[in-house]
C-alpha positions in Angstrom: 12.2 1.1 8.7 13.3 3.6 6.2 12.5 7.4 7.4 11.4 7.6 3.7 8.7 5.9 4.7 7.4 7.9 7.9 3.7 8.3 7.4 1.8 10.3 10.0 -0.4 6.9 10.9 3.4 5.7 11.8 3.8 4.7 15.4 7.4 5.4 16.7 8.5 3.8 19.9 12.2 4.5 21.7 14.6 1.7 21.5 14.3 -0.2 24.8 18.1 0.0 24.8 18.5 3.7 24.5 19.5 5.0 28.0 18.6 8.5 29.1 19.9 10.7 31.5 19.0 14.2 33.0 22.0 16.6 33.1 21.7 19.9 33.9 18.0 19.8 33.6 17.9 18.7 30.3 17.2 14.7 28.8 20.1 13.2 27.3 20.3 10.1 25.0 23.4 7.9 25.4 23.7 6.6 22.1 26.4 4.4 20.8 27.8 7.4 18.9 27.4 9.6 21.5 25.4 11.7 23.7 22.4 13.9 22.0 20.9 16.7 24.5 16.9 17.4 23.5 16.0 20.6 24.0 12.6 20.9 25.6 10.3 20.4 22.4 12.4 17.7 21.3 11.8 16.0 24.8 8.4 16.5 24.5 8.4 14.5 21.4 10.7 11.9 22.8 8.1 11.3 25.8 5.4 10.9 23.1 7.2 8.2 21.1 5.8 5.2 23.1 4.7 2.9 20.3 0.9 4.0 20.5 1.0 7.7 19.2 0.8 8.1 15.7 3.4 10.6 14.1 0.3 12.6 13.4 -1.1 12.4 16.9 2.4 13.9 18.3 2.5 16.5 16.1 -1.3 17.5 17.2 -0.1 17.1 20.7 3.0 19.4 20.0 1.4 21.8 18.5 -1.7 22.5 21.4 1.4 22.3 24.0 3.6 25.1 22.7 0.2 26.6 21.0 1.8 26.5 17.4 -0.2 25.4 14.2 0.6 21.7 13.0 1.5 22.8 9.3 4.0 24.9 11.0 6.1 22.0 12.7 5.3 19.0 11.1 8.5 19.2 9.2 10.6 20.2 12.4 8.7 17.0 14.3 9.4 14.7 11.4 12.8 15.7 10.9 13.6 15.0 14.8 11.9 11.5 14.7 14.1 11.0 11.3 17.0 11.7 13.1 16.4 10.0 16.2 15.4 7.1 14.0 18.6 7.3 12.3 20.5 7.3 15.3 19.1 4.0 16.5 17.2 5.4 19.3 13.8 5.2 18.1 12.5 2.0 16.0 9.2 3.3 13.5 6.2 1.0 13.0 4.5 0.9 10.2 0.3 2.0 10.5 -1.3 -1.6 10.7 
């Protein structure tokens, strides 16, 4: 799916194939371009992409765990799943 297209009702899920590590006490993706280290929000969000949270539930979630307000990193959230999208290691369903 095209990130120009993330809605909030969108459901991302990680890419079965995407294998993660923990290295140094932080999650690593091994990619086919490479490693990507999360830092702890972004493995928040990683743990949330499962395929039944909506973009818009994540970003709720997010926000009540590091007690920040949703309009504040809805564009940080969205940019991450973006990226991660873009990277193969999330795949982005459309809302049904």
């Amino acid at each position: 799916m095209s990130s120009d297209v993330l809605g909030t009702a969108s459901r991302p899920r990680r890419q079965d194939g995407t294998r993660v590590r923990r290295v140094g006490g932080r999650v690593v993706l091994i990619l086919d371009s490479g490693g990507l280290e999360l830092n702890q929000t972004a493995e928040s969000v990683w743990m949330l992409c499962t395929g039944s949270a909506s973009v818009a539930d994540i970003i709720s979630q997010i926000a009540e765990e590091y007690d920040a307000d949703e309009d504040e990193i809805r564009a940080d959230v969205v940019e991450l799943l973006e990226e991660l999208e873009g990277l193969g290691a999330l795949e982005i369903a459309a809302p049904a």
